[in-house]
N, C-alpha and C positions, 0 to 999 in steps of 0.2 A: 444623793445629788452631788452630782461635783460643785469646787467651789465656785469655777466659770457660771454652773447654771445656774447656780444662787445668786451669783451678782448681777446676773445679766435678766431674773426674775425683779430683783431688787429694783436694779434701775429703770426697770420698765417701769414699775410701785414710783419711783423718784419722781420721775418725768412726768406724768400721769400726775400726780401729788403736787408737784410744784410747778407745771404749765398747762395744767389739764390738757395733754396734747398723748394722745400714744404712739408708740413708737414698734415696728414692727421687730427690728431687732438690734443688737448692741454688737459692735467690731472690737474683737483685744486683738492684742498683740502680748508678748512677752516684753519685761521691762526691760530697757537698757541698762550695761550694766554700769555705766557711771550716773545714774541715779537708782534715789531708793525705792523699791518697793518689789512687788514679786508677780503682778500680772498688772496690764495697764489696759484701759478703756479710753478707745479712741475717739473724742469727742468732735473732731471734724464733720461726720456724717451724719449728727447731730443737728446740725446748723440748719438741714432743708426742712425740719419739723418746726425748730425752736429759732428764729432769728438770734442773733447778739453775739456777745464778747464769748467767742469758747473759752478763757479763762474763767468767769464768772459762770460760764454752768459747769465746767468743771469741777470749781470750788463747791456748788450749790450741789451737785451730784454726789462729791465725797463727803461732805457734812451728813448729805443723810445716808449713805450708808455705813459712816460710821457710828451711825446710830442704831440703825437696825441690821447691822449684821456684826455679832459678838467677835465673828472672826479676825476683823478686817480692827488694825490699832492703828492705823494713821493714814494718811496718805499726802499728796504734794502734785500741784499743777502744773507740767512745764508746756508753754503754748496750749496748744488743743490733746494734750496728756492726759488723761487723769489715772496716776502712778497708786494700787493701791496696797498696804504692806499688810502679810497676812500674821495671823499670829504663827509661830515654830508648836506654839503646842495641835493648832488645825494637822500639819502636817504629818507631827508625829501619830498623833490619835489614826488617822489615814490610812499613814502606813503601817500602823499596827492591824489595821482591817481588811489591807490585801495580801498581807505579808504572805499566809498558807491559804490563798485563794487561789488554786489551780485551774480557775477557769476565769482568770481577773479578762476583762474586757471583752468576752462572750457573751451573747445575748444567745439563753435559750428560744426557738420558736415558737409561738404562740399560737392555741390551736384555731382562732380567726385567720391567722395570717396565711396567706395565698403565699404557692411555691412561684419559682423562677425557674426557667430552666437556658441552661447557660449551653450553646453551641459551638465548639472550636475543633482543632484540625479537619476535617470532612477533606481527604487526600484523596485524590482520583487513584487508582487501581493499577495504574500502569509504569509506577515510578516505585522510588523509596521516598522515602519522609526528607526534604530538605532542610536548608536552614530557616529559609522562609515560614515551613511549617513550626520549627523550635518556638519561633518565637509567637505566633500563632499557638501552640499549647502550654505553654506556659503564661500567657494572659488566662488564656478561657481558663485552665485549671485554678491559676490563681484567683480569680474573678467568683468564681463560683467558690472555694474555698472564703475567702472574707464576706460575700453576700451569707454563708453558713453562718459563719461567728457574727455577722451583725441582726443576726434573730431570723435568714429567712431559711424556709428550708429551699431545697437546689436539688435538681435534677442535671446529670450532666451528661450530655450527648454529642452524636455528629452524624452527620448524612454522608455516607462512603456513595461516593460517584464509581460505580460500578459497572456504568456504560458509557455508549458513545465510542465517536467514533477513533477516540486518542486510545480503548482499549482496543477496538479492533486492529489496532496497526499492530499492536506489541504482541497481538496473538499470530495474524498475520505472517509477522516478519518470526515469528517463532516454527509457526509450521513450513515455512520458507527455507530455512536457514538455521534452525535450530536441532536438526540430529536426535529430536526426540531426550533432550539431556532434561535435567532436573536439579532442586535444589541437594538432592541425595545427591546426583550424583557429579556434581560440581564442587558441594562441599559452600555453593551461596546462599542467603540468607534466600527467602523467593521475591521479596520486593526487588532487591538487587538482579535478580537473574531477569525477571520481565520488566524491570529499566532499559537492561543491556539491549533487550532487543526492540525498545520504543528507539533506542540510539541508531540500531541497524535499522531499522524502518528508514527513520529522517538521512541513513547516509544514503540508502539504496535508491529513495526517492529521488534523492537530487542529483542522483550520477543519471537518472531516466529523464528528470524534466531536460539537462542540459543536454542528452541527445536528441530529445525533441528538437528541442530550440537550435541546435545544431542542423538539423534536418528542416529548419526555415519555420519553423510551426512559434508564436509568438508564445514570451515567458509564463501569463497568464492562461491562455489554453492548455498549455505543456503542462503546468501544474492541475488543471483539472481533465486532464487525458492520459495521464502517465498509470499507468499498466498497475502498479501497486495504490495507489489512491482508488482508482475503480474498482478493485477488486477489495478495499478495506471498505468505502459505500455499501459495495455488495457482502461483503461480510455481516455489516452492521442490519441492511436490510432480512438478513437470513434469522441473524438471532430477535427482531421485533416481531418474526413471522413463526418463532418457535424451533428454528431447524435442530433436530437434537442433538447431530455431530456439533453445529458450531455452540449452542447451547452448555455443551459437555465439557468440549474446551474451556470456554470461558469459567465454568464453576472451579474446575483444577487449574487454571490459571490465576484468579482471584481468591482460589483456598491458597494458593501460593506465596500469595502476596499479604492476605491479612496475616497467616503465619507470622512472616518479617514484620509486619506494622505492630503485632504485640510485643515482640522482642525490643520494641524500641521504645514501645510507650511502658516499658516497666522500667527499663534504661532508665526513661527519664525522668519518672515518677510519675504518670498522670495516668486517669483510670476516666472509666465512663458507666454512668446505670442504664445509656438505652442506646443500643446502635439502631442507625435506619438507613436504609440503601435504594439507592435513585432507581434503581432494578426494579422492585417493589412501589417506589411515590412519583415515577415519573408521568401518568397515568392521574394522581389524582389531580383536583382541581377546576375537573371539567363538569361535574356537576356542579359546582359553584357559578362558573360561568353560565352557566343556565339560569338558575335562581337570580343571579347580578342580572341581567338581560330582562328579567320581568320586573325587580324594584327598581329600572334606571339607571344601577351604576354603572352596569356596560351600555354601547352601544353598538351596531351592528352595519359595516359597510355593503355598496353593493357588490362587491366580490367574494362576502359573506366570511369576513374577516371579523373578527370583536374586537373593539378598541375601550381602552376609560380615557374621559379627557379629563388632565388634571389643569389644563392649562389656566382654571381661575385659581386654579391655588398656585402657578406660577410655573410650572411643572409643564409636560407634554402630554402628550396623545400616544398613550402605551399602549401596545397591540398585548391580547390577553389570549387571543386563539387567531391560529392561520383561517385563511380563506378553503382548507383542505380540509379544516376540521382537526388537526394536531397542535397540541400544546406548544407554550415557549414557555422559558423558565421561569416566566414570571408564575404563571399556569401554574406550576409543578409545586414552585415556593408557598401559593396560596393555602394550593391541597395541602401541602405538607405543615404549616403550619394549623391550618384548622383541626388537621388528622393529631397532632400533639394535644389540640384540647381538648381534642376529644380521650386520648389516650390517659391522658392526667388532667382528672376534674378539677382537683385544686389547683391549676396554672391558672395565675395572677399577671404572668409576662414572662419574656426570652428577650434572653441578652446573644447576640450573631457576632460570633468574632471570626470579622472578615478583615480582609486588606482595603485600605482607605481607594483602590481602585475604583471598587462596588458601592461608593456613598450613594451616587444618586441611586443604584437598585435596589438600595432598600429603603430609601425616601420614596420611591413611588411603591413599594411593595406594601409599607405602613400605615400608608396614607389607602392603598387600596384595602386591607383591613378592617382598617377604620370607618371609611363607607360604605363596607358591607356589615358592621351594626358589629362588631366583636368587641365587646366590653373588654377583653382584656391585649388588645391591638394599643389602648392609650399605655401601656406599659413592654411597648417594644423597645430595644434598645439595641442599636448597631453599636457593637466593638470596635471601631474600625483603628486601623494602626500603621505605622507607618511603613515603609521595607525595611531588610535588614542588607546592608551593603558590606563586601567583603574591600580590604583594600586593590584586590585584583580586579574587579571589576564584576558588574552585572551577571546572574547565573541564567541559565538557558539549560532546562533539562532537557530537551531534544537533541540538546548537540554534547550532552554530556557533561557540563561544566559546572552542574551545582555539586554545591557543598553538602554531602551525605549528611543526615544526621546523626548515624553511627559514627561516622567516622570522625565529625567536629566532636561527640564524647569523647571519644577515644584520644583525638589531639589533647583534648582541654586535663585528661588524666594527666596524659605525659608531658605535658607542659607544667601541672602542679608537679610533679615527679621531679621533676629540671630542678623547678625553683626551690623545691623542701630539702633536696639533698646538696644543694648549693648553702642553703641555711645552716644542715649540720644540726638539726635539734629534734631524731628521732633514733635517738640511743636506748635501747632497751626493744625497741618493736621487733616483731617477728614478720617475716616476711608478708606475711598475710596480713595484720594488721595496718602496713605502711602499704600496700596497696588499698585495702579498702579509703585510708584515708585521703590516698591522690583521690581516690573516683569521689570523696564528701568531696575535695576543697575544687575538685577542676569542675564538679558538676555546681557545687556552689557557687562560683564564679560566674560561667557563666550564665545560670541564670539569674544572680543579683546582674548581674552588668545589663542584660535586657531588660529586666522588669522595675529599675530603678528610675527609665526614663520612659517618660510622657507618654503613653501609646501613641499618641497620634505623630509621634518626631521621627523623621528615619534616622536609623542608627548605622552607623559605618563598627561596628566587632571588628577588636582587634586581642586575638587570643590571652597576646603576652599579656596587655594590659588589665586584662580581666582579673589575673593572678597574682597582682602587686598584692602582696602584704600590708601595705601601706595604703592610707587615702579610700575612696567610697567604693569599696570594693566588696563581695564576699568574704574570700579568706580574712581583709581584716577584724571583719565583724565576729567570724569564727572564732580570729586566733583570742580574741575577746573575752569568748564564751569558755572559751578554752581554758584561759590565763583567771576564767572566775573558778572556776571547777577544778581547779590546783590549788587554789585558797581551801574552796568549800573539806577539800579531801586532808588538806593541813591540819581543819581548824578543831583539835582534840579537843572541846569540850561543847556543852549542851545549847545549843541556840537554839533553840525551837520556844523559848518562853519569849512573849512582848517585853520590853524594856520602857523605861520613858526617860529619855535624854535630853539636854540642851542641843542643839542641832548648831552642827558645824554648818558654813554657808553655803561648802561644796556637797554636804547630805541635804540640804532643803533643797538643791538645783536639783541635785539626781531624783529626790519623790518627786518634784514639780512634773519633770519630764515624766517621771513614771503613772503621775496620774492623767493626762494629755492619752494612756493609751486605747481605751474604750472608743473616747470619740473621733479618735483616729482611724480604726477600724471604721465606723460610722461613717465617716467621711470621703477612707477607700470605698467602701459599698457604694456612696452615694455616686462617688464621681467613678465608678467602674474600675478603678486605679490601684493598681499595686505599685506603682512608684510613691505613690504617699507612706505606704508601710514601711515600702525601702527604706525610704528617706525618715522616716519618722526612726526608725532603731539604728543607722546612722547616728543618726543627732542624740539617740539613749550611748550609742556606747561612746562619743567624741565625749560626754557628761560623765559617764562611768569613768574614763582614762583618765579625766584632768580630776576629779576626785580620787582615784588609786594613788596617781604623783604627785597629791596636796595633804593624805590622813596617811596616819597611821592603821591597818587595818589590824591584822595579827598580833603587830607588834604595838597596839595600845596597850598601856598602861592599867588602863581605868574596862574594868570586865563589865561594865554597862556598855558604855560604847564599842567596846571590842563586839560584842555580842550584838550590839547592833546594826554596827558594819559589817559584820559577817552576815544575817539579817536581810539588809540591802541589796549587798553585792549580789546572794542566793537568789535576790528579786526581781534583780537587774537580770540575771543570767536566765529564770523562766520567761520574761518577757521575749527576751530575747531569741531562745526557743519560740515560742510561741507565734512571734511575729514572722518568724523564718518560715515557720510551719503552714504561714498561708500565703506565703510564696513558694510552697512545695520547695524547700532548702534544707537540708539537715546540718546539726550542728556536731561536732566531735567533740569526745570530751577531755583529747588531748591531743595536744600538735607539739 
């Protein structure tokens, strides 16, 4: 038990004990540092159970747990404070306990506990992977990555949109205009090659709508009469109907393209244990609609439409099946969601990392779940997140304008490239080894720079700044790990034994933070958030720096302490790994 949960145990025992009143839960903060003590319990929030003076329960709260808890030697009231000072021997003993614990803040899964399974990128077929999608996989991977370390187990997938009518244009405009070329023989990746021609589709269409409309036919008919639009409808009609030519196409056009989608998802580090394809689920759901329609939750118009009304729950009246008998996506989502429980018995819930566009569709998608009786619908969770803005402005991948995925890797390497040999501090590397390190620092950059801020915030990326060495960034946290691992490879003699020291003030900050990291984890899990990780090993290495330029490490004196600093540092730098690790981040072990 950490010391938080003993105190916050304790004061419950206090409160309980001395106003017979219980209390659901207790607020710390970290103490300031111009007062004493080393965690503080915020007695303001106190006041709504217990009327009166927050000094005098303050007071009344620290008497009794300096009485029952051996750890805790003093403490002091400022306003509604209560400052409390822990003993240095609590800490030391601590840290002798996690010091060779290589899995310190992981929770193994429990074989009660129900899996999660986490859903992000699901890229339509007809592009490459944008910027938009980056930061869309690197949440869900993240996301599912710390729900693992906080005890659940995790399934990780995505639903590849496989049809429709955005891939029939790109095959279209390929049998159009395309010369029969390939990614062999271009020499392109194949997501890249059937982008190019979603681009020639949207140019060719709109040189036809403006001869329409030239020829007096108004903008809106034009776009729905232009010679290439009906003839991609009819495309699309052909492959719902089975045609094998168009059929045929479409699988060598989409083996084309998942090719390039893996090339990028190994780029970027993220993996998955189940693909599903809209080809395959867009179809299901409709037996469910049937079953809903006899318990109530649908209802059925007379142009033999289904709708659910949510409107007492504040919501609308969502159409669940057309009047024609053909699914909408709501349909599709159901099926596809009931087909996962059914697929994986132990799912407990699904975390959907979508764009904050889709909030209300999957508030009415949850909410329909839910009143079709699916126990584990109360454990849905929309990811939803903000956009990712360039300083050029808005992307449009029909007109060509977004930001490749590949290609922002590629900038962010040679951008760390720029700024490491402007620094001058990779003398001895072999060619080979100073690139691998651009592709750690430029991929760590940019995805601490995403994953640091709030999902739900839109971010404006701006390359250079992702690669300061300086400030909350990746590379600094690296050069960190880096600057520990140059100690660790110094330090010629035996640390591996526990020590017991007086504790310097700057060694009691660094365990304090270092034990803060379990429930940190916990916390990202709970709030969906890997900007809490970000930020929490931030705040371990800002704690590490200002103890490296206040002790002596190496050069102590005294072979307790040297060895225990050494010790620490070694402890600071696995966290630090560690926390990187489920931000899908790797660390170098020199810069």
């Amino acid at each position: 038990m950490s010391i938080q949960n003993l105190i916050e145990t304790k004061v419950k025992e206090g409160f309980l004990s001395l106003y017979e009143t219980e209390i659901p839960s207790v607020e710390f903060q970290a103490t300031r540092k111009d007062f004493e003590g080393d965690i503080t319990v915020v007695v303001f929030p106190l006041l709504r159970y217990k009327k009166g003076n927050p000094v005098q329960i303050g007071e009344d709260l620290g008497k009794y747990l300096v009485e029952n808890i051996k750890e805790i030697t003093n403490y002091n009231v400022v306003k509604g404070f209560l400052n409390l000072v822990i003993d240095d021997a609590f800490y030391t003993n601590f840290f002798n306990q996690i010091a060779t614990d290589t899995t310190y803040g992981f929770v193994s899964p429990s074989a009660d506990n129900s899996s999660r399974m986490v859903e992000y990128s699901s890229p339509n077929t007809n592009k490459p992977l944008h910027l938009g999608h980056v930061r869309n996989v690197l949440l869900g991977y993240s996301v599912a990555e710390i729900l693992k370390a906080s005890g659940k187990k995790v399934y990780k997938t995505q639903i590849i949109n496989d049809r429709g009518i955005h891939i029939c244009k790109s095959m279209l405009a390929w049998e159009k205009f395309g010369n029969g070329e390939t990614p062999e023989s271009t020499g392109l990746k194949g997501d890249k090659l059937v982008g190019n021609y979603y681009v020639k589709f949207d140019q060719e269409y709109k040189k036809e709508i403006a001869d329409l409309v030239a020829s007096g036919i108004s903008e809106d008919d034009a776009k729905k009469q232009a010679p290439l639009f009906v003839e991609a409808q009819e495309m699309l009609r052909k492959w719902e109907a089975g045609d094998k030519k168009v059929v045929a196409l479409w699988e060598t056009m989409n083996g084309w393209v998942y090719k390039g989608f893996d090339v990028t998802y190994k780029n970027i580090g993220v993996d998955f244990d189940k693909l599903y394809y809209e080809s395959n689920t867009y179809l299901l759901g409709k037996d469910v609609i049937e079953d809903g329609l006899k318990s109530g939750v649908f209802y059925k118009k007379e142009d033999g439409s289904v709708w659910c009304d949510l409107t007492e729950d504040g919501l609308d009246e969502k159409l669940v099946l057309r009047s024609d008998g053909t699914a909408v996506y709501m349909t599709q989502d159901i099926g596809t969601a009931i087909q996962r429980a059914k697929d994986f018995t132990d799912l407990g819930g699904m975390v959907y990392t979508v764009g904050n566009e889709q909030d209300y569709h999957f508030k009415v998608l949850f909410l329909i779940l839910k009143k079709l009786g699916y126990s584990w619908a109360e454990q849905l969770y929309h990811l939803s997140y903000g956009m990712v803005d360039l300083p050029s402005g808005k992307m449009k991948s029909r007109e060509g304008t977004v930001v490749d995925a590949d290609d922002l890797m590629n900038e962010m390497t040679n951008t760390a490239r720029e700024i490491s040999e402007e620094l001058g501090k990779l003398e001895g590397y072999s060619d080979q080894e100073k690139e691998e390190l651009y592709r750690i620092i430029g991929l760590g950059a940019l995805k601490y720079f995403i994953l640091k801020v709030d999902p739900k915030k839109r971010i404006l990326f701006d390359p250079q700044a992702s690669v300061d060495f300086q400030g909350n960034t990746g590379p600094f946290i690296q050069y960190t790990y880096a600057r520990i691992q140059s100690i660790l490879r110094k330090a010629d003699f035996d640390y591996s034994n526990p020590v017991s020291i007086e504790l310097h003030a700057k060694e009691k900050e660094l365990i304090k933070q270092l034990e803060l990291y379990p429930e940190v984890i916990q916390q990202a899990a709970k709030n969906y958030s890997p900007a809490v990780i970000a930020n929490y090993t931030y705040d371990l290495v800002k704690e590490f720096n200002s103890f490296y330029q206040n002790v002596h490490i190496l050069g102590e004196e005294n072979q307790d302490k040297k060895i225990f600093r050494v010790q620490l540092s070694k402890k600071v730098a696995d966290t630090i790994k560690s926390a990187f690790s489920l931000l899908g981040i790797q660390v170098p072990e020199r810069m």
